[in-house]
C-alpha positions, -999 to +999 in steps of 0.1 A: -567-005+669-587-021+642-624-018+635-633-054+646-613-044+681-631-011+687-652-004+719-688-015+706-711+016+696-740+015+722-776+030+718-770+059+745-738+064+728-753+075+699-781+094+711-756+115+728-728+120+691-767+133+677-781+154+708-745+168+703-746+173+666-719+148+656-688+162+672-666+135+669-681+108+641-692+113+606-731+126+602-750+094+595-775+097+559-802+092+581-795+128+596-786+143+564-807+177+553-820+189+522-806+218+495-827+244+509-821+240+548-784+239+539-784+267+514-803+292+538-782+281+571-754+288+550-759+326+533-772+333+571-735+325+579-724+346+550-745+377+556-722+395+582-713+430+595-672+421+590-682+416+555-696+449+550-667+461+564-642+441+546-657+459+515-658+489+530-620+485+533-613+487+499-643+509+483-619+539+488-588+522+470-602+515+435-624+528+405-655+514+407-651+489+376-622+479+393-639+472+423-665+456+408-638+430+391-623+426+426-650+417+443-663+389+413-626+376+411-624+375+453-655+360+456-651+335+427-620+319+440-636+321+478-670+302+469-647+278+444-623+269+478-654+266+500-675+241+473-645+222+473-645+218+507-681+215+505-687+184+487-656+164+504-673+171+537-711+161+522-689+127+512-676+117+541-697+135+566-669+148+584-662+185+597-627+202+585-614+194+618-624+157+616-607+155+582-575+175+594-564+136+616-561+123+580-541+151+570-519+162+600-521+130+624-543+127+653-522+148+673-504+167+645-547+182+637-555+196+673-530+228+656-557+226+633-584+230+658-563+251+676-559+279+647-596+272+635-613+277+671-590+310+680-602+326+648-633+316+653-636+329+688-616+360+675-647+365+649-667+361+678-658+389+699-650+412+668-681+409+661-699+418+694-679+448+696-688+459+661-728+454+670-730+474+704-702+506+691-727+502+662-761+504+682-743+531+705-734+555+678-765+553+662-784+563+695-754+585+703-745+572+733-711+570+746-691+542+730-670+532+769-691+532+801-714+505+819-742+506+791-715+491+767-707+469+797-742+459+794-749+456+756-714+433+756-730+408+777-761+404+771-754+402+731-721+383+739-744+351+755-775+358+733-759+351+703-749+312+713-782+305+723-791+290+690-752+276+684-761+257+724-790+241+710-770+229+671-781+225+640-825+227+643-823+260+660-799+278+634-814+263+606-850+277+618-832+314+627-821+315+592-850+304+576-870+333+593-838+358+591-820+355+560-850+362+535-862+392+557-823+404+555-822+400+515-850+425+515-834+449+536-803+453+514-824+451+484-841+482+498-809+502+508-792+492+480-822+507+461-821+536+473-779+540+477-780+538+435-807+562+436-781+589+455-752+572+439-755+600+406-756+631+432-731+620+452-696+633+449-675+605+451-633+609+457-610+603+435-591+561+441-571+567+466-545+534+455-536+529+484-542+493+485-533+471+452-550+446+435-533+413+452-538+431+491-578+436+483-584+404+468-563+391+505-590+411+524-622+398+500-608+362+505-597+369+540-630+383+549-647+349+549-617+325+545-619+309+584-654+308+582-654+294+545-631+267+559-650+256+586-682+257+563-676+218+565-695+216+603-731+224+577-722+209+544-714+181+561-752+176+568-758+178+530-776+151+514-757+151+482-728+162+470-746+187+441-766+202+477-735+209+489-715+225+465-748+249+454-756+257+490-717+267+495-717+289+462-754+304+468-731+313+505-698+321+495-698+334+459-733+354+451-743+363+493-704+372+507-703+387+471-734+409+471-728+417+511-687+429+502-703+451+473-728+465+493-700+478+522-677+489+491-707+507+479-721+526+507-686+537+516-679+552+483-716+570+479-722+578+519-688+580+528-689+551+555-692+512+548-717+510+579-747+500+564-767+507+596-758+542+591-763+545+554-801+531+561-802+561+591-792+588+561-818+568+537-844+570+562-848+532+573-831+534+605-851+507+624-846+486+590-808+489+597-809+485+636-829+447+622-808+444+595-778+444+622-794+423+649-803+395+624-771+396+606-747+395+634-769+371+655-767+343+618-730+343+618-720+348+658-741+313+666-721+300+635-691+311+648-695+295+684-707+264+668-674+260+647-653+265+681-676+243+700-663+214+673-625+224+672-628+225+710-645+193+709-623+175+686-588+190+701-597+170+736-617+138+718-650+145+741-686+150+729-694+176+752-694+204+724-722+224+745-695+230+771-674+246+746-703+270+732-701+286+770-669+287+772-661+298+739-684+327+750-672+335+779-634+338+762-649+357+736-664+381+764-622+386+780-614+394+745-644+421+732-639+437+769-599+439+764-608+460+728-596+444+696-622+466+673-592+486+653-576+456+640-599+441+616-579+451+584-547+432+597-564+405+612-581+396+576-549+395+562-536+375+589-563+349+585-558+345+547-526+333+553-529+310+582-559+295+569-566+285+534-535+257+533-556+234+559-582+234+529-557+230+499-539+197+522-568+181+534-586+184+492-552+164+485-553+139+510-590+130+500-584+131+464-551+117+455-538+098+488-576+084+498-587+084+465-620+099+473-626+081+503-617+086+533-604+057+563-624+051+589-622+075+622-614+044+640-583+037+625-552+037+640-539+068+624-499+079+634-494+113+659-479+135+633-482+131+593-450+154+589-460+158+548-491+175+564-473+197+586-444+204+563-467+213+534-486+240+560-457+256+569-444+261+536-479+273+523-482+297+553-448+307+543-455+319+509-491+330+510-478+355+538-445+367+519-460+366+490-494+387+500-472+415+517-448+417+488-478+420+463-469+395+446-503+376+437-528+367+457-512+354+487-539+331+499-541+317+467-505+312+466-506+296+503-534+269+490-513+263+459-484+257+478-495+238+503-514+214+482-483+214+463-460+207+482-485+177+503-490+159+468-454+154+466-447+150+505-471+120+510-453+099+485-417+108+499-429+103+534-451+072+536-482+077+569-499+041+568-537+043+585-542+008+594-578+004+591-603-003+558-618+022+544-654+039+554-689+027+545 
């Protein structure tokens, strides 16, 4: 179908891709948002619990220059990936998933939207679980019963409220949340250096190696990182978007990854919540939680609600913020709390080849511009899939054998492997190019 035969763009039409937050179409200039909206929507998404306890994952494992050079290499390659991503999407105006039609075909991408909305939802109901066992334990209550019932669902639909409504609501969350959560680790932070000289701290354990940490730094914010695209597509420049991204993904996940390492190696425990109990700030902590948790989760649902949106071509992405939720609700209820550490390393390999194909596709097969969404684009782009597969391949053998940094080597690979693909294999989008 070419753009002259397309079925004519009405009024209600578009009121509806807006209302809707742009689903399905590129985000028009006249919607676009400023450096600072973007930048604070984004290190709300950034400052999560999972973070901390990414960190807290590998505190135990290393020296503490060593740590610190893992967390500064991790997080420079994850806010490099994410920037990347970043400006394509302020470009184009397109979503990761969007972009993934180009890459993968239009039926090829809904695996895309498949692997990006599981995660997402995964992230979801990880992180419900992690903020009512936390909110338990620190009031001592008992962890399985019908108050946990309780605090599942009510924090379980609370936290899409503001993902329901799109891209106003979060953006006015964060702009109340995220500077009152800065304080809050400033404080415990603070005070955590102040104990940091008295406390007896273990000898590295080693039991994790470079290549494995830098998977669970990366890891820890890879899915999200990837689907960054649904905000910096709002961007009104490309320089917004690629600031906003890093002030997100290299100096916030950075700061938030340190602070878990941190805690666990001085208190003992990469909870932060109950770090600020033993400091003496437990309500700080209980609002440090709530706010934190409640930034990403309406992230989160608001990434699935577009995957789910794009995989069945329909605008009706508020249905998929319910019923994201309500999956989400089967899966924290089922238990899944123990698995974090495997999980991580699971997304870091799944993951970050989407990102490495589709920064080929835009920059060396579109030339920096991509087609229109209207054009007739083929089912499968088999130098997209081929290239994922092999990328998956190697970032996963090559993370569990040590050998590098396997998502690094998966992007690599991928993008690789794509920029030679696309030449051997031919995928002709008849349609011009994009205003």
């Amino acid at each position: 179908m070419s753009l002259s035969t397309k079925p004519p763009i009405t009024s209600e039409s578009v009121e509806k891709s807006a209302a809707e937050d742009y689903p399905l179409s590129a985000v028009p200039f006249s919607d676009r948002k400023p450096f600072w909206s973007l930048s604070l929507l984004l290190m709300g998404f950034a400052l999560t619990s999972t973070t901390l306890f990414a960190g807290g994952t590998i505190g135990p494992a290393f020296s503490f220059p060593q740590l610190v050079a893992v967390i500064l290499i991790g997080n420079l390659i994850l806010g490099a990936y994410c920037a990347a991503l970043g400006y394509i999407a302020s470009v184009s105006g397109l979503s990761t998933v969007l972009m993934a039609r180009f890459s993968f075909g239009n039926v090829g991408s809904r695996w895309v939207d498949f692997v990006l909305g599981f995660t997402q939802i995964g992230w979801y109901a990880f992180t419900t679980a992690i903020v009512v066992q936390a909110l338990l334990d620190v009031f001592n209550a008992p962890t399985t019963g019908l108050l946990s019932v309780v605090l599942i669902f009510f924090f379980n639909y609370a936290f899409c409220a503001t993902a329901y409504i799109g891209y106003s609501a979060i953006d006015w969350l964060s702009r109340l949340a995220v500077p009152a959560m800065l304080i809050l680790v400033a404080i415990s932070m603070t005070l955590a250096f102040r104990d940091f000289g008295s406390a007896t701290l273990a000898e590295p354990t080693g039991a994790m190696n470079m290549g494995a940490a830098l998977a669970v730094v990366i890891g820890s914010f890879i899915s999200g990182g990837t689907q960054s695209t649904n905000w910096s597509r709002f961007a009104d420049s490309g320089k917004s978007a690629v600031l906003a991204t890093l002030s997100a993904f290299l100096l916030v996940n950075g700061v938030l990854v340190f602070a878990g390492a941190f805690c666990s190696l001085v208190y003992g425990s990469e909870d932060l919540v109950a770090a600020m109990s033993t400091q003496g700030i437990l309500a700080g902590g209980i609002l440090l939680l709530i706010l934190n948790v409640w930034t990403t989760q309406d992230n989160t649902i608001y990434a699935f609600s577009v995957a789910g949106a794009n995989m069945f071509r329909t605008h009706k992405r508020h249905a998929f913020v319910l019923g994201g939720a309500t999956f989400a609700l089967i899966l924290t209820l089922s238990g899944i709390y123990d698995l974090l550490p495997t999980y991580l390393i699971f997304l870091g390999t799944v993951i970050p080849p989407i990102g490495g194909i589709v920064m080929v596709d835009f920059w060396l097969r579109h030339g920096g511009r991509f087609p229109a969404l209207s054009a007739r684009i083929p089912a499968f782009n088999w130098a997209g899939i081929i290239a994922y597969v092999a990328g998956s391949a190697v970032g996963y053998v090559t993370g569990n054998a040590g050998l590098g940094i396997g998502p690094v080597n998966g992007i690599a690979t991928a993008a690789i492997v794509y920029a030679v693909l696309y030449r051997v294999i031919p995928q002709p989008i008849r349609s011009s190019y994009s205003d």
